[in-house]
Residue frames as qw, qx, qy, qz and C-alpha x, y, z in Angstrom:
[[0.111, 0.588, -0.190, -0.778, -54.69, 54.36, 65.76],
 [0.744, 0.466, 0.448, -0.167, -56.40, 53.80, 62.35],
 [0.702, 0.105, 0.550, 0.440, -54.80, 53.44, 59.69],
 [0.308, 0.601, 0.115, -0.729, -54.54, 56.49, 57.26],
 [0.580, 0.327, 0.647, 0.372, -55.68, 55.47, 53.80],
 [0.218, -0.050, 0.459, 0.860, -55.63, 57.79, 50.15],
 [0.580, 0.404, 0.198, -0.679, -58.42, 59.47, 48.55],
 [0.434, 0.286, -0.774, -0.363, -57.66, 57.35, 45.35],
 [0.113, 0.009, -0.994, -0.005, -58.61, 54.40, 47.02],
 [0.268, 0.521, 0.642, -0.494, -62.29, 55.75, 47.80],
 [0.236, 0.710, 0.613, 0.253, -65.02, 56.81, 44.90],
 [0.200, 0.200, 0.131, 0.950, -64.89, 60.09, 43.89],
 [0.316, -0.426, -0.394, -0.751, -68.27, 60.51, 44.56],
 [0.748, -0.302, -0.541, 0.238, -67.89, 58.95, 47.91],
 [0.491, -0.090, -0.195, 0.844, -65.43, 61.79, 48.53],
 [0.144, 0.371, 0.267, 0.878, -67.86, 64.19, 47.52],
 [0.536, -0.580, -0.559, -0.255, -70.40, 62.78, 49.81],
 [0.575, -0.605, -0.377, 0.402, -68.42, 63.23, 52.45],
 [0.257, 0.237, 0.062, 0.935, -67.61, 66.72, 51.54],
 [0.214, -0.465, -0.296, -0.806, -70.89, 67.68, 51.69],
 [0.816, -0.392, -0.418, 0.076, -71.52, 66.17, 55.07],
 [0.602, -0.142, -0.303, 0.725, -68.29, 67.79, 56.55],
 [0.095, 0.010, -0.024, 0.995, -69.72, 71.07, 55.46],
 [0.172, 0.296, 0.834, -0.432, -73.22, 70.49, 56.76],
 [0.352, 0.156, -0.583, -0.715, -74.85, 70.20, 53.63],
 [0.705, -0.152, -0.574, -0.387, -76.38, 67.01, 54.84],
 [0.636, -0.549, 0.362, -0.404, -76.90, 65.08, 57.93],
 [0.230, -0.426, 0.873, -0.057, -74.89, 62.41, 59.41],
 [0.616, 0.018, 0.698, -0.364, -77.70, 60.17, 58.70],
 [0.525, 0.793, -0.067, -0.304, -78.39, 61.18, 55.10],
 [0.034, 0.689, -0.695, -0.199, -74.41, 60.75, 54.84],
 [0.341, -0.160, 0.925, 0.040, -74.42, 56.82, 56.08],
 [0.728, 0.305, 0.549, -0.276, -77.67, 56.21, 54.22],
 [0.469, 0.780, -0.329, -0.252, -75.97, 57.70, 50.84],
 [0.173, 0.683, -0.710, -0.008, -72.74, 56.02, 51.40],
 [0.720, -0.147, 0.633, -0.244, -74.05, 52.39, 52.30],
 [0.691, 0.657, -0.004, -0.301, -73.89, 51.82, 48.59],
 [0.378, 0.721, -0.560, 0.154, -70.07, 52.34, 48.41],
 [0.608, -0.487, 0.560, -0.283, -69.75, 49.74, 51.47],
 [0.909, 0.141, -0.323, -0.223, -68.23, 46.58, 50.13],
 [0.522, 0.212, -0.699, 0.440, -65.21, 43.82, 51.29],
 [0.554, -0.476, -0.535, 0.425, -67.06, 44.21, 55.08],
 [0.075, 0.002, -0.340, 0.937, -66.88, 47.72, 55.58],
 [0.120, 0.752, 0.588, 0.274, -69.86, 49.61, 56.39],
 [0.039, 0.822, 0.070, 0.564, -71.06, 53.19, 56.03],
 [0.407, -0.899, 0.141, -0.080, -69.86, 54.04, 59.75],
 [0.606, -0.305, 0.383, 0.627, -66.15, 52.66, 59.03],
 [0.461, 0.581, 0.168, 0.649, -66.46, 54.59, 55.43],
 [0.203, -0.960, -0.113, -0.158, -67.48, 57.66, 57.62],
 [0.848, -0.467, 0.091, 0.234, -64.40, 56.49, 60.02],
 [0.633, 0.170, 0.350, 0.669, -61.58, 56.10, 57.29],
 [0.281, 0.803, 0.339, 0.402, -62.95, 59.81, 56.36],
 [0.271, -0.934, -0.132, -0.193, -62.96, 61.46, 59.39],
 [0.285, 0.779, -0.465, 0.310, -59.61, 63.03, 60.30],
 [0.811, -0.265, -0.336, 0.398, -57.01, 61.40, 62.68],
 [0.028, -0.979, 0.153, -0.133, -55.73, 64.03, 64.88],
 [0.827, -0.304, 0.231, 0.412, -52.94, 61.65, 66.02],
 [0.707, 0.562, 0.277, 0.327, -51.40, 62.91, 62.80],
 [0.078, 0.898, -0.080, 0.426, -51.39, 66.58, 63.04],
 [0.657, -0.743, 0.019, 0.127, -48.11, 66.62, 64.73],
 [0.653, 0.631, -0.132, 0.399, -45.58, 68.26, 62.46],
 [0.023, -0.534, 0.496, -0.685, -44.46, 70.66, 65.38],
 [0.478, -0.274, -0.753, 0.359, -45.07, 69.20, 68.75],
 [0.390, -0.829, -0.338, -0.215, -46.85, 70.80, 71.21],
 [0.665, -0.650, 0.082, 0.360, -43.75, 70.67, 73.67],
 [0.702, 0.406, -0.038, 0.584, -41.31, 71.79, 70.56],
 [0.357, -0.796, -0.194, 0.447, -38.77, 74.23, 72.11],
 [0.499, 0.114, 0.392, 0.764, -38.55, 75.88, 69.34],
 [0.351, -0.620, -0.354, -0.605, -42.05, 78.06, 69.54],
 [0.130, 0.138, 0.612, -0.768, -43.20, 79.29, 73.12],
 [0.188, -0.367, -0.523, -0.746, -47.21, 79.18, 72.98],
 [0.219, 0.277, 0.526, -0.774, -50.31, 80.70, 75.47],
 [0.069, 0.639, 0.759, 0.106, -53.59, 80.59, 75.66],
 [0.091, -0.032, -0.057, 0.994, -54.56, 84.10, 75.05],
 [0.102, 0.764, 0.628, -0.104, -58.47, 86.24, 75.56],
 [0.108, 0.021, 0.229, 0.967, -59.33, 89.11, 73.91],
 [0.187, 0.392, 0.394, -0.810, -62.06, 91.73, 73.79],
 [0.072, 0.302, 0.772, 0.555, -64.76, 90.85, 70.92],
 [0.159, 0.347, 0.659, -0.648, -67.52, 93.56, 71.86],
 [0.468, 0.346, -0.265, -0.768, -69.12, 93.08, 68.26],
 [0.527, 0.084, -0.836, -0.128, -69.00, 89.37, 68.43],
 [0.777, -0.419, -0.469, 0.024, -69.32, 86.78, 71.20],
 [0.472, -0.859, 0.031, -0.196, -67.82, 89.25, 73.54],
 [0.294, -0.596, 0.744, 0.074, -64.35, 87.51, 74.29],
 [0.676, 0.598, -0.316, -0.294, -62.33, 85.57, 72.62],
 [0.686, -0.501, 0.519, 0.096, -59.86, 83.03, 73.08],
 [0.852, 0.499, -0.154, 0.043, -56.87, 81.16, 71.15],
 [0.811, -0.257, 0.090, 0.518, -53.57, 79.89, 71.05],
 [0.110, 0.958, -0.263, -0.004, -50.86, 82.63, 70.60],
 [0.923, -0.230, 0.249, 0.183, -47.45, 81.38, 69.32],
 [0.060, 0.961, -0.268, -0.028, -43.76, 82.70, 68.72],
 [0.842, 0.254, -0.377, 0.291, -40.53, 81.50, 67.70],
 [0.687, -0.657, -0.039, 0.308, -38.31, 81.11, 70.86],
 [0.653, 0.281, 0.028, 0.702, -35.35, 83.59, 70.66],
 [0.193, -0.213, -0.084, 0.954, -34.68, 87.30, 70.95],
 [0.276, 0.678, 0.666, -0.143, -37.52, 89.75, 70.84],
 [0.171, -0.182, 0.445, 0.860, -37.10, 91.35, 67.59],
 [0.530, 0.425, 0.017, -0.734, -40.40, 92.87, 65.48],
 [0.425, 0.156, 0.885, 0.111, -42.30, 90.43, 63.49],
 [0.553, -0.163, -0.445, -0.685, -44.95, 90.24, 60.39],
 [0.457, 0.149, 0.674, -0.560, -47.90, 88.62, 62.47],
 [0.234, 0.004, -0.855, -0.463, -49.61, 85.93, 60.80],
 [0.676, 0.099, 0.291, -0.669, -53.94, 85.07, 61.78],
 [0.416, 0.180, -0.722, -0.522, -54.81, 81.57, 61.20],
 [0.686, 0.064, -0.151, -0.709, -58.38, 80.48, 60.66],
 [0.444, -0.028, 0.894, -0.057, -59.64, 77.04, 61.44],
 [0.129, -0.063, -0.832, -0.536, -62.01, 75.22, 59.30],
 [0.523, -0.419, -0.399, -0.625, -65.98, 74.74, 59.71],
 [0.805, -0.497, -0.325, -0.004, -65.53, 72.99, 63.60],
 [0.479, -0.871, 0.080, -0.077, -63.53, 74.99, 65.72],
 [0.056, 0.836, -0.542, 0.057, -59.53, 75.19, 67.07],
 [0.977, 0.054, -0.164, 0.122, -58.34, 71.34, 66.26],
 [0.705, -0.515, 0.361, 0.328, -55.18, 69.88, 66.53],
 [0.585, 0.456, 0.336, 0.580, -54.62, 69.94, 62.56],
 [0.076, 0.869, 0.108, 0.478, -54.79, 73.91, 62.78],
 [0.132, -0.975, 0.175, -0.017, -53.02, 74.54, 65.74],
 [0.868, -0.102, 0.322, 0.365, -50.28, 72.51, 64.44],
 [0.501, 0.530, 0.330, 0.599, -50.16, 74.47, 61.40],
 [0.212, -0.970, -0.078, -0.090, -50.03, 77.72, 63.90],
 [0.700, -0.565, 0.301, 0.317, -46.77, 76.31, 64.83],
 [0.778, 0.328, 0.438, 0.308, -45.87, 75.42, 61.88],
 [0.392, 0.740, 0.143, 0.528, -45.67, 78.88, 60.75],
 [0.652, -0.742, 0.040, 0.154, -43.96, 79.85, 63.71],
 [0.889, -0.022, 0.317, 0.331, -41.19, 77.91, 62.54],
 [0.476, 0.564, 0.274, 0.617, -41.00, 79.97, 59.44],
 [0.461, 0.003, -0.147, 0.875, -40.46, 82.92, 61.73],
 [0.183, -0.507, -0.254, -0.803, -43.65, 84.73, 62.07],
 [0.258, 0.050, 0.670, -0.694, -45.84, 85.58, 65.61],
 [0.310, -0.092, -0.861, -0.391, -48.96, 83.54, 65.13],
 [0.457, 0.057, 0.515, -0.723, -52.68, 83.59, 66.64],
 [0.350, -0.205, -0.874, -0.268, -55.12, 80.92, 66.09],
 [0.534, -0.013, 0.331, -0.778, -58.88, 81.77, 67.56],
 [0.101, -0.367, -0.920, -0.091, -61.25, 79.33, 68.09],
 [0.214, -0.267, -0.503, -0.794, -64.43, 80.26, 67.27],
 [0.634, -0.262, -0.722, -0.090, -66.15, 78.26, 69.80],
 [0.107, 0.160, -0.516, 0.835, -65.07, 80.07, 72.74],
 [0.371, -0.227, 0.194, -0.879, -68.41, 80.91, 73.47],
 [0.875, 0.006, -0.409, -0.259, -69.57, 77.88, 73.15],
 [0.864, -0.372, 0.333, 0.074, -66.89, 76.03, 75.66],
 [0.060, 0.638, -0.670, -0.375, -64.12, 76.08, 72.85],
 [0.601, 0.270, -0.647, -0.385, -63.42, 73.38, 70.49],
 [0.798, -0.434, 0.275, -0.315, -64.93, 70.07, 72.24],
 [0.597, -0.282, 0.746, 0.093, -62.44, 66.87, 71.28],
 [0.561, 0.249, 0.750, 0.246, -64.21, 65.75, 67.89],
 [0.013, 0.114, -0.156, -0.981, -64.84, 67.45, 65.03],
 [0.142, -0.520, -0.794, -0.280, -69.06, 66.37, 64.88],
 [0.350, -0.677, -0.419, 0.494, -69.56, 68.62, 67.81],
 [0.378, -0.332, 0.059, 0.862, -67.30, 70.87, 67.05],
 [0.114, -0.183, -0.527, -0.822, -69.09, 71.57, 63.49],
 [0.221, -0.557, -0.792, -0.120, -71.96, 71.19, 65.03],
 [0.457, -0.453, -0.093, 0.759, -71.25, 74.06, 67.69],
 [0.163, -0.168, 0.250, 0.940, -70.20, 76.24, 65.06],
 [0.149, -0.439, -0.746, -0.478, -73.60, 75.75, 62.86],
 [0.363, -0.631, -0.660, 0.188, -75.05, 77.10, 66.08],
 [0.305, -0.592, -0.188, 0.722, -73.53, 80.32, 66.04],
 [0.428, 0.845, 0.298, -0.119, -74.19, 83.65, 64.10],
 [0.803, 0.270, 0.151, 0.510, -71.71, 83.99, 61.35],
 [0.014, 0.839, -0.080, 0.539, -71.62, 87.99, 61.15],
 [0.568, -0.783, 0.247, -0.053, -70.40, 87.60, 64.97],
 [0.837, -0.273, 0.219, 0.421, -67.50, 85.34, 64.33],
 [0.503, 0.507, -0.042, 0.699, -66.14, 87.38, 61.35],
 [0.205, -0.921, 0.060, -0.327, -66.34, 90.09, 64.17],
 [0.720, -0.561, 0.337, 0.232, -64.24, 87.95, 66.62],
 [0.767, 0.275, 0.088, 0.573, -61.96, 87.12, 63.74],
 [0.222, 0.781, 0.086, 0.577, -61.61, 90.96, 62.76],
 [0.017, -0.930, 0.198, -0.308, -60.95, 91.63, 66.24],
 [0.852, -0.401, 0.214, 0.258, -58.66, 89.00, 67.03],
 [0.766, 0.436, 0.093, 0.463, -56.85, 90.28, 63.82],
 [0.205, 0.833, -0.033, 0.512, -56.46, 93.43, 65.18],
 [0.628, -0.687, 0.282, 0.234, -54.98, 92.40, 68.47],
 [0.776, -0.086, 0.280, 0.559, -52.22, 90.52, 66.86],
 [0.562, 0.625, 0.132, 0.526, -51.57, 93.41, 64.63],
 [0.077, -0.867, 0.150, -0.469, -51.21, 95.72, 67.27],
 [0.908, -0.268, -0.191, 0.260, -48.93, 92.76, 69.21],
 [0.161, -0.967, 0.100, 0.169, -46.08, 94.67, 70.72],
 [0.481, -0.226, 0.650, 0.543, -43.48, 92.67, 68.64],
 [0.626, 0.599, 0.477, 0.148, -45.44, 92.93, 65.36],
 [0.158, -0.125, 0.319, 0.926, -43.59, 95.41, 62.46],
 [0.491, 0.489, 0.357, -0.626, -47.55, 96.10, 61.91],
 [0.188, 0.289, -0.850, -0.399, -47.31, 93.16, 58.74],
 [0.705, -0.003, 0.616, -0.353, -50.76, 91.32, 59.29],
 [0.310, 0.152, -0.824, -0.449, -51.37, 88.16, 57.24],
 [0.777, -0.125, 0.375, -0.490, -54.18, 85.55, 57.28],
 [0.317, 0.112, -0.911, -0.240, -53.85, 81.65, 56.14],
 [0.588, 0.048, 0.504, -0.631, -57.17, 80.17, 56.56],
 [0.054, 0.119, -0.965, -0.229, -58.58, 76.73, 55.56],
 [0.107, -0.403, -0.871, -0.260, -62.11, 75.94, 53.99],
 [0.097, -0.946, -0.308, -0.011, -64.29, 78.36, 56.27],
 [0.405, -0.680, 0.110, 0.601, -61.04, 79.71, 57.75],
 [0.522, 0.136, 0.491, 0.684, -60.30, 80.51, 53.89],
 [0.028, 0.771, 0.501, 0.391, -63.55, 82.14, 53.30],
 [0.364, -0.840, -0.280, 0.290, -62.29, 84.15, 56.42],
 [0.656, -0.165, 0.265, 0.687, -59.30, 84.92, 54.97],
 [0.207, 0.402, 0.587, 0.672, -60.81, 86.31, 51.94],
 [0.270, -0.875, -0.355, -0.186, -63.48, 88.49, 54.07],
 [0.492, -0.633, -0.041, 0.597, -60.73, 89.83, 56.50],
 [0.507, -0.242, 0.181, 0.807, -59.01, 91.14, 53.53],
 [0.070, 0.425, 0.220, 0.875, -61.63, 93.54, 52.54],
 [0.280, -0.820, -0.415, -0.278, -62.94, 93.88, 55.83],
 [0.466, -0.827, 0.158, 0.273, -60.14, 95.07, 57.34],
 [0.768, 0.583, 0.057, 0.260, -58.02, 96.29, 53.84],
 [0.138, -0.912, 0.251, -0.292, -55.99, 98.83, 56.16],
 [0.554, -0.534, 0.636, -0.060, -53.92, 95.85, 58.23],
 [0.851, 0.047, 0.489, 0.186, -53.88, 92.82, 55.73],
 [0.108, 0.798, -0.419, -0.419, -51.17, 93.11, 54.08],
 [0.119, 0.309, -0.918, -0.219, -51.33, 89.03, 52.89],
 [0.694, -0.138, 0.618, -0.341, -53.78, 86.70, 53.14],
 [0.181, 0.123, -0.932, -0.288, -53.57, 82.79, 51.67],
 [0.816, 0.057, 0.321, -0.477, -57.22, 81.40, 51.65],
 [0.012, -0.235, 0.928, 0.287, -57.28, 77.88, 50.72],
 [0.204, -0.358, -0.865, -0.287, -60.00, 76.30, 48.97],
 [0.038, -0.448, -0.621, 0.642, -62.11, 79.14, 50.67],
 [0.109, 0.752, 0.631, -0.156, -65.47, 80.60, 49.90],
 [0.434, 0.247, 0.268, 0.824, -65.62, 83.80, 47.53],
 [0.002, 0.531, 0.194, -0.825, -66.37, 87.64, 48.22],
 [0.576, 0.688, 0.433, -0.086, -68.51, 89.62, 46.24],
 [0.609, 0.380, 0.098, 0.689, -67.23, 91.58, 43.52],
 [0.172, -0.922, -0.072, -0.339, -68.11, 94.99, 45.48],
 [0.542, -0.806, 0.239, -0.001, -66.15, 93.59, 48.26],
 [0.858, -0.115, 0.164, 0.472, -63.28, 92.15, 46.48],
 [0.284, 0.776, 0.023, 0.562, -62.79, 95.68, 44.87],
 [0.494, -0.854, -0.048, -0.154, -62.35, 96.64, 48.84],
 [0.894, -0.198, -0.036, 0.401, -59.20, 94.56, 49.02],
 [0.310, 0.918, -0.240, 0.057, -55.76, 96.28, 48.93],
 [0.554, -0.446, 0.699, 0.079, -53.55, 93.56, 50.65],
 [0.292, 0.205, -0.886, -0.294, -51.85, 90.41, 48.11],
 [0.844, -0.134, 0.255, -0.453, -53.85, 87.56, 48.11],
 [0.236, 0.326, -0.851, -0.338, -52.57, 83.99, 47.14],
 [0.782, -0.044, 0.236, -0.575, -55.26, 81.84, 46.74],
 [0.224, 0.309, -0.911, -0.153, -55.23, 77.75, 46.34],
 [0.817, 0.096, -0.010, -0.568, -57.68, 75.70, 45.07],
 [0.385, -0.097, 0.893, 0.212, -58.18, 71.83, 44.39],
 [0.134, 0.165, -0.666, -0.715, -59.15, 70.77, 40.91],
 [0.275, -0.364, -0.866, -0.205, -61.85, 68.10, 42.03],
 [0.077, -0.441, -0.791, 0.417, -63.52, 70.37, 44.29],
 [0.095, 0.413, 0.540, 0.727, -66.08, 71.46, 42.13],
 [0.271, -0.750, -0.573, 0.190, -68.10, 72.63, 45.11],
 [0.228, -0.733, -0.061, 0.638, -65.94, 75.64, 46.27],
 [0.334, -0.058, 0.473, 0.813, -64.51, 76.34, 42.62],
 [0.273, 0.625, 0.621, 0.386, -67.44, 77.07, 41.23],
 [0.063, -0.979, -0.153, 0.117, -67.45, 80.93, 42.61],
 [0.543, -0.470, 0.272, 0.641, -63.51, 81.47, 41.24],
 [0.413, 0.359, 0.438, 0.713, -64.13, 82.47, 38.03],
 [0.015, -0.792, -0.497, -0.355, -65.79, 85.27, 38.99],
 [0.748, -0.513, 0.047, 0.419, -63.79, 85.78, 41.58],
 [0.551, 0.097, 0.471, 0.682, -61.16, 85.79, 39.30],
 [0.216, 0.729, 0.388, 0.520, -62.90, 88.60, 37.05],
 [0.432, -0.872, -0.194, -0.121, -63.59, 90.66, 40.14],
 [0.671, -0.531, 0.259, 0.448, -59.92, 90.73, 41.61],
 [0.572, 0.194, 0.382, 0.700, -58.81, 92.01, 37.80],
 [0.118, -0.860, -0.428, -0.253, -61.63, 94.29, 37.41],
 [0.418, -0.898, 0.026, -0.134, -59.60, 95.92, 40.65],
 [0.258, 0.884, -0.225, 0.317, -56.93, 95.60, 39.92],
 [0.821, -0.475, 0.275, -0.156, -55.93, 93.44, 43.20],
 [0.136, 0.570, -0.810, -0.012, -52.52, 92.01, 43.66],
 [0.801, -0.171, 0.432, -0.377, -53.28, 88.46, 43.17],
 [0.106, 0.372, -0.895, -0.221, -51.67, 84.99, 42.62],
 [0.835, -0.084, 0.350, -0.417, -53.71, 81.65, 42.37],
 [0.169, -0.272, 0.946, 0.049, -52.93, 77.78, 41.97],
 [0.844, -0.100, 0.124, -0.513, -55.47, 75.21, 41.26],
 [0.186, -0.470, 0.862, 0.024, -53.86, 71.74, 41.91],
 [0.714, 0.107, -0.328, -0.609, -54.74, 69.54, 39.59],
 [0.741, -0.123, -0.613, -0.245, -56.40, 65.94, 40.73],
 [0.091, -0.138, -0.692, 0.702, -56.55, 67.03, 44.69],
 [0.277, -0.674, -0.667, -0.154, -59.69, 67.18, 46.62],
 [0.071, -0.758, 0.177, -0.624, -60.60, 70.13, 48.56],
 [0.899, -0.408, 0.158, -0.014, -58.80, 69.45, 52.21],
 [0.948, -0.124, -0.067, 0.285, -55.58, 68.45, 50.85],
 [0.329, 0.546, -0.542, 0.547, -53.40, 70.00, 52.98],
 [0.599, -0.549, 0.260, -0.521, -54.99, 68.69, 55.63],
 [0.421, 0.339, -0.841, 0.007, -52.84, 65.42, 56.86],
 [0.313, -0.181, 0.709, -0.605, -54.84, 64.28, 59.23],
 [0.779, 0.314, 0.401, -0.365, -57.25, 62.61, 56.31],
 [0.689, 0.192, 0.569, 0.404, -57.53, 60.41, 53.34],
 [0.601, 0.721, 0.341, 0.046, -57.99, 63.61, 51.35],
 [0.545, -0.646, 0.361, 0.395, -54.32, 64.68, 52.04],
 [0.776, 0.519, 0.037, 0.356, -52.35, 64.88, 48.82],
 [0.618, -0.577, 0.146, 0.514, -48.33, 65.50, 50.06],
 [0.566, 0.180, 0.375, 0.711, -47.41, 66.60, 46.93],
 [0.085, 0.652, 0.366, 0.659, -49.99, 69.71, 46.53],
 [0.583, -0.740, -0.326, -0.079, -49.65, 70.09, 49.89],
 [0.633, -0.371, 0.190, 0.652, -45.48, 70.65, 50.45],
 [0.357, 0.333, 0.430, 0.760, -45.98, 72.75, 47.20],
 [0.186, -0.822, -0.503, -0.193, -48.81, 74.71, 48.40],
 [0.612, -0.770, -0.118, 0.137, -46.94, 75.35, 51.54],
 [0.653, -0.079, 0.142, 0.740, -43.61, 76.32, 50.24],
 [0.170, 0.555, 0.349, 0.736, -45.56, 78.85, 47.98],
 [0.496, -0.742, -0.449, -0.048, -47.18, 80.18, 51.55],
 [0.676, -0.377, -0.163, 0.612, -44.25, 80.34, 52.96],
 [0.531, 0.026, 0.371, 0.762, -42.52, 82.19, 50.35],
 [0.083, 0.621, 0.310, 0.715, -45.14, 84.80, 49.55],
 [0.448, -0.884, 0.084, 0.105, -45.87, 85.82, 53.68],
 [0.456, -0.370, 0.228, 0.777, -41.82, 86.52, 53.84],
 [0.423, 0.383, 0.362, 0.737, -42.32, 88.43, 50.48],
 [0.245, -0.773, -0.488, -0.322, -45.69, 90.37, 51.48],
 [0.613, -0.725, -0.313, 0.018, -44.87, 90.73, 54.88],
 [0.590, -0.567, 0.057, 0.573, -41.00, 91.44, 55.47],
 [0.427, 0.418, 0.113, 0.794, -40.21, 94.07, 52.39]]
């Protein structure tokens, strides 16, 4: 297992590279030729890449075997999307008593191990939980996340928000659900977040995008669910569409909270990399926690 190392201990600009790379801005090749620069002490650009690229070993907050959560693979009908769907479907063990139902979004490369950790995760906290992988059509998420993003890049975006939208609307109509949907989505799965909740303004009653891509202002007027939104200070990429955001979500009037955390990269709640940051990350997540139970169980 590799070692996990800090963003602090890599260039800033290093970090940025490999932002733009993760979110296929550039090519792998592009990446190493950029980042040969920042190689010194013996690494090179494919161990910087390395040290970047997540450890899934990591993502193992809940076990897979915890018997605390019960989880299935579950399909569903997507006949505006890729036609069927697929994901992980997961419930605290116990009496079956009505739930808020919670939808959470992977990132740009399909259903990892960091995301359906964090399916559990909110489990934990007492909610019924679906995680779709995007990829389904595709063979589902393959093992790494090059593929995986690679995969996704391959599909037509307007279909997956469909599969989302109707994967949202299984779980809402789940026969435990108190008909409470939330989303928590991460980087794309943010941007999804943010689109579910004005494309489907009738069932989200929460969603938490992190560091995720912004609606227009037509469609953020659509919204009618809370929104908490959380941002990282250094990631000037996604920020740059929040102020407007921001304008748009007043403008209407939109129940909304936001964070920006200040000297975190975008990623860091993701523990599985160097851009992890435990502090804006246990904070982030407490505030998550705390606003689905608000949103979801009054």
């Amino acid at each position: 297992m590799k070692t996990q190392k800090n963003a602090c201990e890599f260039d800033q600009e290093l970090i940025d590279l490999y932002d733009y790379y993760a979110h296929g801005h550039i090519d792998r090749r592009t990446f190493l030729e950029r980042a040969a620069r920042f190689a010194v002490g013996g690494l090179t650009a494919l161990a910087l890449l390395d040290l970047l690229s997540p450890s899934y070993a990591l993502a193992a907050q809940v076990p897979e075997a915890d018997p605390r959560v019960a989880s299935e693979r579950i399909t569903f009908s997507s006949p505006d999307g890729h036609r069927e769907g697929r994901g992980l479907l997961v419930r605290p063990v116990g009496p079956v008593v009505r739930r808020p139902v919670v939808l959470v979004v992977h990132e740009n490369r399909g259903l990892n191990p960091y995301i359906e950790d964090v399916a559990r995760r909110v489990a934990l906290a007492g909610f019924i939980v679906f995680a779709p992988d995007a990829l389904h059509s595709l063979g589902g998420y393959p093992g790494n996340d090059d593929e995986g993003r690679a995969l996704q890049q391959k599909l037509d975006r307007d279909k997956i928000i469909e599969d989302f939208a109707a994967a949202a609307r299984l779980l809402n109509s789940h026969h435990e659900s108190n008909g409470a949907l939330g989303v928590v989505g991460f980087c794309f799965g943010g941007f999804m977040a943010n689109t579910l909740a004005w494309r489907l303004p009738s069932i989200v009653k929460a969603a938490v995008p992190y560091y995720g891509g912004q609606p227009t202002a037509e469609q953020a007027a659509l919204i009618k669910g809370a929104l908490l939104l959380h941002y990282a200070s250094l990631d000037t990429r996604v920020n740059a569409g929040w102020p407007a955001y921001e304008q748009a979500l007043q403008a209407a009037k939109i129940d909304y909270e936001a964070h920006i955390y200040p000297d975190v990269n975008h990623g860091f709640h993701n523990d599985t990399t160097p851009r992890f940051d435990e502090s804006a990350a246990k904070l982030s997540w407490s505030r998550t926690i705390d606003f689905l139970n608000r949103k979801l169980r009054a």
